[in-house]
C-alpha positions as CSV (number, residue, x, y, z in Angstrom):
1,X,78.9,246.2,62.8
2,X,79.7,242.4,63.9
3,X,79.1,243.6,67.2
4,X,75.1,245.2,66.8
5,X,74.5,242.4,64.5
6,X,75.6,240.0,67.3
7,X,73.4,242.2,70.0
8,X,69.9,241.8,67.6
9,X,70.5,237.8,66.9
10,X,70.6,237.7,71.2
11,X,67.7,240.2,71.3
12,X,65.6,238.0,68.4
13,X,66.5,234.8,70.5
14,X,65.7,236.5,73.6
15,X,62.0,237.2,72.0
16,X,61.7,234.5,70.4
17,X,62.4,232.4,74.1
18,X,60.1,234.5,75.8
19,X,57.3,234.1,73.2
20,X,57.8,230.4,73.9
21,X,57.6,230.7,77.2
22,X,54.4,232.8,76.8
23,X,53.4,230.5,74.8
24,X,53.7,227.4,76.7
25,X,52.4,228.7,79.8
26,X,49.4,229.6,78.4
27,X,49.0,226.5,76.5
28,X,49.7,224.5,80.1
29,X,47.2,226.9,81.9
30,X,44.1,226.0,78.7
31,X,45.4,222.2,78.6
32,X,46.7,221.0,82.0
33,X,49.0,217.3,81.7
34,X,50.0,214.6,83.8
35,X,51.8,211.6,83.2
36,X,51.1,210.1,86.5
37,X,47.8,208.2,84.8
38,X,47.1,204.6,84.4
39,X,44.6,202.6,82.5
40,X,41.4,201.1,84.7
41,X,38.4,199.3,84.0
42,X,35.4,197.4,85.2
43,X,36.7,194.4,86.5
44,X,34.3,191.2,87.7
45,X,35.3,188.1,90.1
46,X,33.1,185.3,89.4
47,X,32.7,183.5,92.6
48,X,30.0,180.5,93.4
49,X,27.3,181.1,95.9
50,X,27.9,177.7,96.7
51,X,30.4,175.2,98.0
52,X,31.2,172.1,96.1
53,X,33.8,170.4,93.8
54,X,34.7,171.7,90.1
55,X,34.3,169.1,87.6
56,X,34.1,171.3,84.7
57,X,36.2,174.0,83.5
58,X,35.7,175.8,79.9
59,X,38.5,178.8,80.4
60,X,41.8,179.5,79.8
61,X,43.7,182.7,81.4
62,X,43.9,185.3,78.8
63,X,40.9,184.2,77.1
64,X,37.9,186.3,75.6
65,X,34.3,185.3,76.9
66,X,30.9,186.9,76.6
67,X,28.2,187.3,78.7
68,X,26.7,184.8,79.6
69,X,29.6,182.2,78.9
70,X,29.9,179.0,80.4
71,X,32.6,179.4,82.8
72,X,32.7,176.3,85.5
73,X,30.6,173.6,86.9
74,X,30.1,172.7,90.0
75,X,29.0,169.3,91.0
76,X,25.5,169.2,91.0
77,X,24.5,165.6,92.7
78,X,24.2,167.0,95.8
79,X,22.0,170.0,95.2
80,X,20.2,167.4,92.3
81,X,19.2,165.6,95.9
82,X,18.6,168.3,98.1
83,X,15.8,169.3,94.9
84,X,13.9,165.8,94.8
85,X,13.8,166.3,99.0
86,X,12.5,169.6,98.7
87,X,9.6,168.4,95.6
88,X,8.7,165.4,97.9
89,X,8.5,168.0,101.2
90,X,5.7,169.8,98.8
91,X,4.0,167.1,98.1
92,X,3.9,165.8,101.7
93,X,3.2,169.3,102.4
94,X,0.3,169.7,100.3
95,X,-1.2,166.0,101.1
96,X,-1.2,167.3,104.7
97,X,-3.0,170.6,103.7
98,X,-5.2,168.2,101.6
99,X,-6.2,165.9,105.2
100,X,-6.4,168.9,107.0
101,X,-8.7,170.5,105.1
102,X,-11.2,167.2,104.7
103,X,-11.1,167.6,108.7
104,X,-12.4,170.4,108.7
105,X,-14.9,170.0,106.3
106,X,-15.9,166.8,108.5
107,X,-15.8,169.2,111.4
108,X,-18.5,171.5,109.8
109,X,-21.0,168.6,109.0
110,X,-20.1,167.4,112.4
111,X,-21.5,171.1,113.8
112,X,-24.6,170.9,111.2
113,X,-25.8,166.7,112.8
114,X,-25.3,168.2,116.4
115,X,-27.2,171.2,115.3
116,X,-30.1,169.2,114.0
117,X,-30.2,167.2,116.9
118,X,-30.1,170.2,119.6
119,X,-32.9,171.6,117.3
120,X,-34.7,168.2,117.9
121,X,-34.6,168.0,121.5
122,X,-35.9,171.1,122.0
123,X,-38.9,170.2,120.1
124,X,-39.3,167.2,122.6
125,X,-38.7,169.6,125.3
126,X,-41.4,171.4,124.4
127,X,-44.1,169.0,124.1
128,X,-42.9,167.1,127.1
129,X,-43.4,170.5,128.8
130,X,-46.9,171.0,127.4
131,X,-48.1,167.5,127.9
132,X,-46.5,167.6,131.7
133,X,-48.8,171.2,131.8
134,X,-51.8,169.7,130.5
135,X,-51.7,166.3,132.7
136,X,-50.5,163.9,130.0
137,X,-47.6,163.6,130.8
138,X,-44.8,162.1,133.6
139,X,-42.1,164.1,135.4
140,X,-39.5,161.4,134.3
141,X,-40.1,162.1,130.8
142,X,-39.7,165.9,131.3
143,X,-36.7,165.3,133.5
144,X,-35.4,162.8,130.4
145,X,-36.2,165.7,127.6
146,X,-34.1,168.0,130.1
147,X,-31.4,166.1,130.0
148,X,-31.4,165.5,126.4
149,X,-31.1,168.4,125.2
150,X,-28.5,169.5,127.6
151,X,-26.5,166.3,126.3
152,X,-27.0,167.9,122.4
153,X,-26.2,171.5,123.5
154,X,-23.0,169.7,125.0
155,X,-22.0,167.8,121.5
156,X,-22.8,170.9,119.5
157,X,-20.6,173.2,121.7
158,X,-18.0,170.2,121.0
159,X,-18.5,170.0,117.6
160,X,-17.7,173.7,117.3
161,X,-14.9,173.5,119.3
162,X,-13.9,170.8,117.3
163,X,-13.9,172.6,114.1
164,X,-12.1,175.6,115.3
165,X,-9.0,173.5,116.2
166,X,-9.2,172.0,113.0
167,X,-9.2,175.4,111.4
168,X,-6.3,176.8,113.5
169,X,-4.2,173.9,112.3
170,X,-5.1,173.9,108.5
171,X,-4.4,177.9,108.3
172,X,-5.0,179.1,105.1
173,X,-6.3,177.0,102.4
174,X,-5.0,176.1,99.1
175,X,-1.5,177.7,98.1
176,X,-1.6,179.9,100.5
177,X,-1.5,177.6,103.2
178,X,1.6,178.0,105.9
179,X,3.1,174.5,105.0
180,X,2.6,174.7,101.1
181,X,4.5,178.2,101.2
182,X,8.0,176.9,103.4
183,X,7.9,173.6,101.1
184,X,7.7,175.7,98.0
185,X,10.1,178.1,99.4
186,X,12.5,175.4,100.3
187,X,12.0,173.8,96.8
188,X,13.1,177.2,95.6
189,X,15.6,177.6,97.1
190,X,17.5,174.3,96.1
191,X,16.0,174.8,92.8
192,X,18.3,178.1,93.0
193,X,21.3,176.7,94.6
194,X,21.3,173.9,91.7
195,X,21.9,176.5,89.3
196,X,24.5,178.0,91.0
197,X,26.6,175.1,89.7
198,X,26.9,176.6,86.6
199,X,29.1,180.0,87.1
200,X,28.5,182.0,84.0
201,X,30.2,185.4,82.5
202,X,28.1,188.8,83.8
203,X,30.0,190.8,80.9
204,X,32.1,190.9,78.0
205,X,36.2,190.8,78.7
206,X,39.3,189.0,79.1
207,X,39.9,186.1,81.6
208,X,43.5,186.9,84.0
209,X,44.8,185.3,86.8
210,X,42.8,181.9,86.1
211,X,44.0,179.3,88.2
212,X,41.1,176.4,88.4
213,X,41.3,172.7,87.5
214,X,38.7,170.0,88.3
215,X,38.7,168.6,91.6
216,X,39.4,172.2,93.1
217,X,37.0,172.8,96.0
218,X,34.8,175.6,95.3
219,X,34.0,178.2,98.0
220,X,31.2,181.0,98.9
221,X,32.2,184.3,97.7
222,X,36.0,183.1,96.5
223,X,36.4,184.0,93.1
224,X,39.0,181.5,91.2
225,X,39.9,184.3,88.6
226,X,39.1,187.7,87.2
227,X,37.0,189.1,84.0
228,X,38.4,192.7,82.6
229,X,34.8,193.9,81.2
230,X,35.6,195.9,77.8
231,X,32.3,197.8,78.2
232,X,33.9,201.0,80.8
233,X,37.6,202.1,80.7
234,X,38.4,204.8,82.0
235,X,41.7,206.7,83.5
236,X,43.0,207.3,86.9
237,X,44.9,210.7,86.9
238,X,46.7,211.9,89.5
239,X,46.8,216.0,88.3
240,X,48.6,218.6,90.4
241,X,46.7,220.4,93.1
242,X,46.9,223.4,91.0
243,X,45.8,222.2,87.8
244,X,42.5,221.8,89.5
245,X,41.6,225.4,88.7
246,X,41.3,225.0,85.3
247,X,39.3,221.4,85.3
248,X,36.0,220.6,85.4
249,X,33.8,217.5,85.0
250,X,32.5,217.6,81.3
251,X,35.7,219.0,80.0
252,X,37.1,217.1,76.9
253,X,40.7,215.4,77.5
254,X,43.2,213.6,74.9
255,X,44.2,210.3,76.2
256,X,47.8,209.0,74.9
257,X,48.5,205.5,75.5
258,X,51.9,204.8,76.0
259,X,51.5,201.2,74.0
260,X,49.8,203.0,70.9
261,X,51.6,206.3,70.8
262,X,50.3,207.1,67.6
263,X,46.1,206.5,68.2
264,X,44.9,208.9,71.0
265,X,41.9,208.3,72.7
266,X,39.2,210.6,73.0
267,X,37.7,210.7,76.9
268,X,36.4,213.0,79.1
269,X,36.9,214.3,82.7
270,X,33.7,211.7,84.4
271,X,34.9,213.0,88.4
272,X,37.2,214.8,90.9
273,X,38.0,213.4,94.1
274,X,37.6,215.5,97.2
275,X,40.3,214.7,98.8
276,X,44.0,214.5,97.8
277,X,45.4,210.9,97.2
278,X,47.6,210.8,100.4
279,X,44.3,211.9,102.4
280,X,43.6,208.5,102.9
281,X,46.4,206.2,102.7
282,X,48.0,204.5,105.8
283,X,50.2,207.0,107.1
284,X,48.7,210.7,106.0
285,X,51.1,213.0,106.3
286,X,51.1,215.0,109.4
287,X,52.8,218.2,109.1
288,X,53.2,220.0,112.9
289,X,57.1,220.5,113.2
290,X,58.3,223.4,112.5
291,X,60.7,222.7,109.5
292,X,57.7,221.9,107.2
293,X,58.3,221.7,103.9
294,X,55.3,222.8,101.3
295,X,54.7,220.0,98.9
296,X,52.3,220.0,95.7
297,X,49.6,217.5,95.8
298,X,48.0,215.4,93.7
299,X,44.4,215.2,93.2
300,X,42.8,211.6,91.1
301,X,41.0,212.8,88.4
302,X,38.9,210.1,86.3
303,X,38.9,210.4,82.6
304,X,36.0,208.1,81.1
305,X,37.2,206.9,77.5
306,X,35.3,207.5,75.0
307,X,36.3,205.8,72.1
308,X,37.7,202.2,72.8
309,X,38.6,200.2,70.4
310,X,39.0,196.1,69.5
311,X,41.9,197.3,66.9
312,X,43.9,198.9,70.2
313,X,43.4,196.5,73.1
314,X,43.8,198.1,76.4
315,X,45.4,197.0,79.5
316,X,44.3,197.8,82.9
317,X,47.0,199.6,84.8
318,X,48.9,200.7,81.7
319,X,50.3,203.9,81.6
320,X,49.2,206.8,79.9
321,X,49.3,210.9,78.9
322,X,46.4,212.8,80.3
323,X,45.8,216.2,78.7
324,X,42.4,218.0,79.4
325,X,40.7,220.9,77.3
326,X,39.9,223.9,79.6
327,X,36.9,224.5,77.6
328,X,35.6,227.1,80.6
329,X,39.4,228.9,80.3
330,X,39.7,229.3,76.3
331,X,36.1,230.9,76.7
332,X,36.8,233.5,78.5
333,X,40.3,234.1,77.0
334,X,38.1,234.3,73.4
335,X,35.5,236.6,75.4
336,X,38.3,239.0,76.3
């Protein structure tokens, strides 16, 4: 009796293991996991567009900012200079433009006196003509008329010429005028660089890894320090070549945060990478011998969260528990 009691308490456990085990791997085929996750987010490094000393600094590492948040200045006194150069240049600029243009307008009356007189000494060389025709008058006073009005044709072909060069070297007039346009585009451009003096915050987040004092030199595209934006987090799962089957972008996912492991996060799988994470690295792996050894891949996933929260701070590269929904899966389990 001890003995067939004994043999149905094995056969129970036995089901009851194997109902687990059915269990589980159907629950791991609907909701693949990884551990190998870590926290990212949006991450800014403020750097000047100029060069120039720091006299100013408002942060502290680990500090909150928003956007638009007064970070460092720049010593402005030499772009301050380079801005009254660049306002005089205009106005030199547009006094030139200014000249040029009375020029030319003295040009044009210039063309309308030697057009007056051309029209004049024709007149004369008409009646001289007549009068030489008719016996009243001399051949000296013809030949003068002649010469006359070749002298006027002269001036006016001058004068014209005259008032095309001063044309060609006024351009176009008013603001549109070559000169105007590279003074106001160099005035602009200082104007600009003077700002750039004053580095502000593009986002809201967390200063790290400050390390500026006045008196640092400032440099083009070297950023002092780092802003962790709170506005995108999202997770950096590596998940097993063969959970891919069973993911797809859109799928829900619970996010566990090893820091709060009692508030999941809700996210949601946001890509796939095509390529498996040693695809790229350094060394890939090469595998031509002949003792090769089948390994599992891993495949980065990224899970967008959803549901961030100031009451849970997170931490870029912290690690996490990745579990996605196979939304697609459970459907056709219910359809079946």
């Amino acid at each position: 009796m001890r003995k067939s009691i004994r043999w149905a308490l094995v056969a129970i456990v036995s089901l009851v293991l194997i109902g687990l085990g059915l269990w589980y791997y159907e629950y791991s085929r609907f909701h693949p996991n990884t551990e190998d996750a870590y926290l990212a987010a949006r991450v800014v490094q403020p750097a000047p567009l100029v060069t120039g000393r720091v006299i100013q600094v408002f942060i502290h590492n680990h500090e909150p900012v928003r956007t638009g948040t007064l970070l460092y200045r720049i010593d402005p006194t030499p772009f301050r200079i380079a801005v009254a150069r660049a306002r005089a240049s205009l106005a030199q600029a547009e006094q030139t433009v200014q000249a040029e243009v009375a020029d030319v307008n003295a040009q044009a009356a210039n063309i309308r006196f030697a057009d007056a007189v051309f029209a004049n000494d024709q007149l004369i060389l008409r009646r001289a003509r007549n009068l030489l025709h008719e016996g009243y008058g001399t051949k000296q006073a013809y030949d003068n008329a002649v010469a006359a009005l070749k002298s006027a044709r002269a001036r006016l072909h001058l004068a014209e010429a005259e008032l095309a060069a001063a044309k060609k070297r006024l351009g176009q007039p008013g603001s549109h005028n070559q000169l105007i346009r590279i003074a106001r585009a160099n005035l602009n451009e200082a104007l600009w660089r003077l700002k750039q003096t004053r580095v502000e915050a593009t986002c809201d987040g967390t200063i790290t890894t400050a390390n500026l004092h006045p008196g640092d030199m400032a440099s083009p595209g070297v950023s002092p320090f780092v802003i962790v934006c709170n506005d995108s987090w999202w997770v950096n799962a590596n998940f097993k070549e063969t959970d891919l089957t069973h993911i797809r972008i859109g799928e829900a996912a619970h996010v566990d945060v090893a820091m709060y492991p009692n508030h999941p996060f809700k996210g949601v799988v946001a890509s796939i990478s095509p390529a498996a994470g040693t695809a790229f690295s350094l060394l890939p792996p090469e595998n031509a011998t002949g003792n090769w050894v089948k390994v599992t891949q891993r495949i980065p996933v990224r899970i967008a969260i959803l549901d961030p929260s100031p009451a849970y701070p997170l931490r870029v590269g912290a690690s996490v528990s990745v579990t996605v929904e196979a939304n697609h899966l459970l459907k056709v389990h219910d359809a079946h």
